[in-house]
C-alpha positions as CSV (number, residue, x, y, z in Angstrom):
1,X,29.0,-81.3,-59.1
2,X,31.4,-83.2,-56.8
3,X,34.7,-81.8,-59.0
4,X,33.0,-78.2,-58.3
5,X,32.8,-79.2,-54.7
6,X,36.1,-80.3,-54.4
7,X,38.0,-77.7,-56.0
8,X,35.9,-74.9,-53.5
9,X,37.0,-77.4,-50.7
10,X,40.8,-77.1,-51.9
11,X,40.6,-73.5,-52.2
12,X,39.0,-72.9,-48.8
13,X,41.4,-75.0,-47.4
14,X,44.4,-73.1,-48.8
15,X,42.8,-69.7,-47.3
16,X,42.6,-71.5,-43.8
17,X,46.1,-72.9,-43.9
18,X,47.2,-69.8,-45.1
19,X,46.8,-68.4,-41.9
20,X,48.5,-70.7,-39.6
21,X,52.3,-71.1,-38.9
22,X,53.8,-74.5,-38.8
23,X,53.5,-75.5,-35.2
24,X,49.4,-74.1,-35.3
25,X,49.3,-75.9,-38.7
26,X,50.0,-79.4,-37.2
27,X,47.6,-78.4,-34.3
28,X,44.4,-77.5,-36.4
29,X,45.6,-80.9,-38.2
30,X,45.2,-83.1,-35.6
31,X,41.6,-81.4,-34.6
32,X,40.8,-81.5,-38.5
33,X,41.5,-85.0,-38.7
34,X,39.4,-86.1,-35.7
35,X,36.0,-84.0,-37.0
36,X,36.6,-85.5,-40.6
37,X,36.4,-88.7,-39.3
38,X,33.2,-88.0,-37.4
39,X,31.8,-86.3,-40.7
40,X,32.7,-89.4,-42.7
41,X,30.5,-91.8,-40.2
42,X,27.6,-89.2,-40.7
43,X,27.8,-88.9,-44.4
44,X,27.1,-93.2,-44.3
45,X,23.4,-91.9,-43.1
46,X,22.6,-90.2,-46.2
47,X,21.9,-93.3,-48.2
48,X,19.7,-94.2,-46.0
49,X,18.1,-90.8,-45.5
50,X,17.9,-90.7,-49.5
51,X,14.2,-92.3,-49.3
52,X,12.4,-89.4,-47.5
53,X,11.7,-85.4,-47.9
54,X,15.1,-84.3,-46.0
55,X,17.7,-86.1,-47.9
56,X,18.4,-82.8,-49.8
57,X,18.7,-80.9,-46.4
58,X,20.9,-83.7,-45.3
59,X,22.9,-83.7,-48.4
60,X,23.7,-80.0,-48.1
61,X,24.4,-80.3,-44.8
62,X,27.1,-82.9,-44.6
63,X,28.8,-82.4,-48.1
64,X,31.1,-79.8,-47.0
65,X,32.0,-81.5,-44.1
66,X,33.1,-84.9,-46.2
67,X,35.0,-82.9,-48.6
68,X,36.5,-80.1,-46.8
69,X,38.0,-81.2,-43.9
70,X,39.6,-84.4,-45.7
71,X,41.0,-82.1,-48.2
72,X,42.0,-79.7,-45.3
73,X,43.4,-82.9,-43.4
74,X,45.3,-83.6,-46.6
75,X,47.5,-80.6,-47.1
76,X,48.0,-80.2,-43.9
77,X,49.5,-83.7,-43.2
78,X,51.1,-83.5,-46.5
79,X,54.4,-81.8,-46.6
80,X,54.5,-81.6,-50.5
81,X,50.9,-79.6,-50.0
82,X,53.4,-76.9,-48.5
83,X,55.2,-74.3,-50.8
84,X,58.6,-75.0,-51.6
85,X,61.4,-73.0,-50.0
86,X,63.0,-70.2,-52.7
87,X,66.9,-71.8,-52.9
88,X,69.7,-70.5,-55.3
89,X,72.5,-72.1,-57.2
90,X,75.3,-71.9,-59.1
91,X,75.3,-72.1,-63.1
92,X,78.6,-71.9,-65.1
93,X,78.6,-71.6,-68.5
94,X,82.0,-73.1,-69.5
95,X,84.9,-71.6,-72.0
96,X,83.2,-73.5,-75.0
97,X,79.8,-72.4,-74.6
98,X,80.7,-68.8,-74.0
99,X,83.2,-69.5,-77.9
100,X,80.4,-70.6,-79.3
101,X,77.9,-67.8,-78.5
102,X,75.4,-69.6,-76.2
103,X,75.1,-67.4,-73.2
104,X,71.6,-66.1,-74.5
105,X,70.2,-69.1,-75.1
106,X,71.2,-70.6,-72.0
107,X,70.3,-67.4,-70.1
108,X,66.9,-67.6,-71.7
109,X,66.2,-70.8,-70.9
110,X,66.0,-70.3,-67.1
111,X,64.7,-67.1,-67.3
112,X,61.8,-68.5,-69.3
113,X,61.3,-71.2,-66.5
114,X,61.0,-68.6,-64.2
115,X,63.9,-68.5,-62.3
116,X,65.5,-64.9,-61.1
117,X,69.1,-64.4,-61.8
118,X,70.6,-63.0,-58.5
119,X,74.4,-62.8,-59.6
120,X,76.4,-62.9,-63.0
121,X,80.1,-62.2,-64.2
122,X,82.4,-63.2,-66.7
123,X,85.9,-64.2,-65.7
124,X,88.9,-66.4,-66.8
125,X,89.4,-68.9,-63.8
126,X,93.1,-70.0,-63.0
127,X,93.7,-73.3,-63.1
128,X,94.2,-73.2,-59.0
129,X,90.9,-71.7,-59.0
130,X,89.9,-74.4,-61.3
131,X,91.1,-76.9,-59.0
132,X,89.3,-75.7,-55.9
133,X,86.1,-75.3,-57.9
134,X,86.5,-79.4,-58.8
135,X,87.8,-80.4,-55.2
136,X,85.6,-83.3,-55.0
137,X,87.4,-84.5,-58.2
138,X,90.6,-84.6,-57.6
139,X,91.4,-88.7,-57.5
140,X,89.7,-88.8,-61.2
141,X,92.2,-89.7,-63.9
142,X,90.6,-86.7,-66.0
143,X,90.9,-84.1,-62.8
144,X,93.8,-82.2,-64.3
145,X,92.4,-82.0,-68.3
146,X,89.2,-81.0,-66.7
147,X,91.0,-77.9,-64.8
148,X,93.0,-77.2,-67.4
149,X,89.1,-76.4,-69.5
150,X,87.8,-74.6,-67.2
151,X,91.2,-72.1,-67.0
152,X,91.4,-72.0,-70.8
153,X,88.9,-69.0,-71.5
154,X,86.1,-67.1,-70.5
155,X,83.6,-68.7,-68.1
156,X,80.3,-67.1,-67.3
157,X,79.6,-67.4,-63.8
158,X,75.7,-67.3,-62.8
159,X,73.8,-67.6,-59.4
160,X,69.9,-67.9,-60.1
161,X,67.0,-67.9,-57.3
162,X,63.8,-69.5,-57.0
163,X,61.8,-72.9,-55.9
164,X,63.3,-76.1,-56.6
165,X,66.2,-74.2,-59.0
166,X,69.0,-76.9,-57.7
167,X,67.0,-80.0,-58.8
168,X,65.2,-78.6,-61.7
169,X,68.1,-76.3,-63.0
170,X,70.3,-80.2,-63.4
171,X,66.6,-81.2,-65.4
172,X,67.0,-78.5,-67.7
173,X,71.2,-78.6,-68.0
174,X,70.8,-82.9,-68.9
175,X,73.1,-85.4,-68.4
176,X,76.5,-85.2,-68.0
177,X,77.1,-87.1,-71.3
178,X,75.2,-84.9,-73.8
179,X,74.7,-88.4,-75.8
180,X,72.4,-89.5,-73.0
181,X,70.5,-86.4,-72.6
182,X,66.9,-85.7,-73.5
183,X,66.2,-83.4,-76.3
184,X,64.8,-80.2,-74.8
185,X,68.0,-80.2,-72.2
186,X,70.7,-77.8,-73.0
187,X,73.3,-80.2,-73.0
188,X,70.7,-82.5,-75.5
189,X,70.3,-79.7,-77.8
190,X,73.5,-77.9,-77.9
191,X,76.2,-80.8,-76.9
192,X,77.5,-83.9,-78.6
193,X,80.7,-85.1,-76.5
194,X,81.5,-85.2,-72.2
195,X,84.8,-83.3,-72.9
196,X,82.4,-80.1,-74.4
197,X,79.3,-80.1,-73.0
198,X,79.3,-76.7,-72.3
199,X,77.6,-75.8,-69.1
200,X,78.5,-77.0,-65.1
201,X,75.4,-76.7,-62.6
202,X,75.8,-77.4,-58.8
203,X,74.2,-80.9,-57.9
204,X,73.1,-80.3,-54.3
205,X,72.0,-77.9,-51.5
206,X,75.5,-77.7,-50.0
207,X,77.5,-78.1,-53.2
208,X,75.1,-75.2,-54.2
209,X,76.1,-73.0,-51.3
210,X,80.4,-73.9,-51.7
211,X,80.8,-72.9,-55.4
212,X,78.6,-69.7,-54.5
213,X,80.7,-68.7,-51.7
214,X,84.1,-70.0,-54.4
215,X,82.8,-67.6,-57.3
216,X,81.1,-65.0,-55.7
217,X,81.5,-62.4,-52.7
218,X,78.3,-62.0,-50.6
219,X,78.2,-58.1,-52.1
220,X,77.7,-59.0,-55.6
221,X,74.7,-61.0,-54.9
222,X,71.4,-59.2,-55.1
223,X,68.3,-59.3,-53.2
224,X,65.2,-58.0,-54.9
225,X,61.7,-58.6,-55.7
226,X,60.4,-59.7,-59.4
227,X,57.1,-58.7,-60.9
228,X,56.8,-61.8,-62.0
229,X,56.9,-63.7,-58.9
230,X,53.0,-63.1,-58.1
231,X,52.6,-65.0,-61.2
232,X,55.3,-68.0,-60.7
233,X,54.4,-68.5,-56.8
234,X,50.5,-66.9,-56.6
235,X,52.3,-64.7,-53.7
């Protein structure tokens, strides 16, 4: 009975909080938090309440007060109750994954997480393109083999939307050694050396928003809803 009480608690919650903005959101969390308390003094009485005819009464009356409002306090104090933000970034799939035929599966695999491709084209990157794409690089011994990779064929260039895609999207690439990925990661399933693993995957928020600016022009990225986003978000 209490599960089934807290999951309507959590729901009605969500429909309350729904309704707020931020700024009313912290508001009706400080007002929430001061009339949970008060319900949590009262529900105390019930015990001793338990030994005469209006305990159920009692019980009935309180419950949704000790449940709800805590809940309610909950996600609204807590900021991971909120919804993440939707955040895009940039996926290459390097000259030796594109030779050996991996652009579906790689494609598939984010598009199977859920995420929504917003941008994608193939080109062959000079090596001064190359150079500025690894910038952050450039006192590494290895800085001019890498560029010289990345400049040596086709590259498929990718820019995919949705909550949590920077973080996540690195999860589902692996480690930048393939031998010290999970299997189930691209780079543990499909890679076996540093020098060929394949796939590049911004690392940040801001790294994120430079390479999409390098690769792409703000034309060729595309706003639009999915169908599947109701689904993915509960939108």
């Amino acid at each position: 009975m209490t599960s089934r009480l807290f999951s309507a608690a959590v729901r009605t919650t969500r429909a309350v909080a729904a309704s707020f903005n931020k700024s009313s959101l912290l508001q009706e969390g400080k007002v929430l938090a001061a009339a949970a308390s008060t319900c949590r003094g009262k529900v105390s009485s019930l015990v001793s309440l338990s030994s005469h005819g209006d305990y159920q009464s009692a019980y009935r009356q309180w419950i949704s007060g000790a449940l709800v409002l805590p809940a309610a306090v909950y996600m609204l104090q807590d900021p991971s109750a909120e919804a993440a933000e939707l955040e895009r970034t940039f996926i290459a799939i390097k000259p030796d994954g594109v030779q050996r035929g991996l652009i579906s599966e790689i494609v598939s695999r984010f598009e199977r997480k859920g995420y929504k491709l917003v941008a994608i084209k193939l080109v062959v990157p000079s090596k001064e393109f190359a150079e500025q794409h690894y910038y952050d690089l450039k006192e590494r011994p290895f800085f001019n083999g890498l560029c010289e990779f990345l400049s040596s064929g086709p590259v498929l260039a990718m820019v995919w939307e949705g909550q949590g895609v920077i973080k996540y999207g690195r999860k589902l690439i692996g480690a930048t050694d393939p031998q010290n990925s999970e299997p189930g990661t691209i780079r543990g399933d499909l890679a076996i050396i540093v020098g060929r693993n394949i796939i590049h995957g911004s690392d940040g928020l801001e790294t994120a928003k430079n390479e999409i600016n390098l690769w792409f022009k703000p034309e060729e990225l595309v706003n639009y809803a999915h169908n599947s986003e109701n689904w993915l978000y509960g939108k």
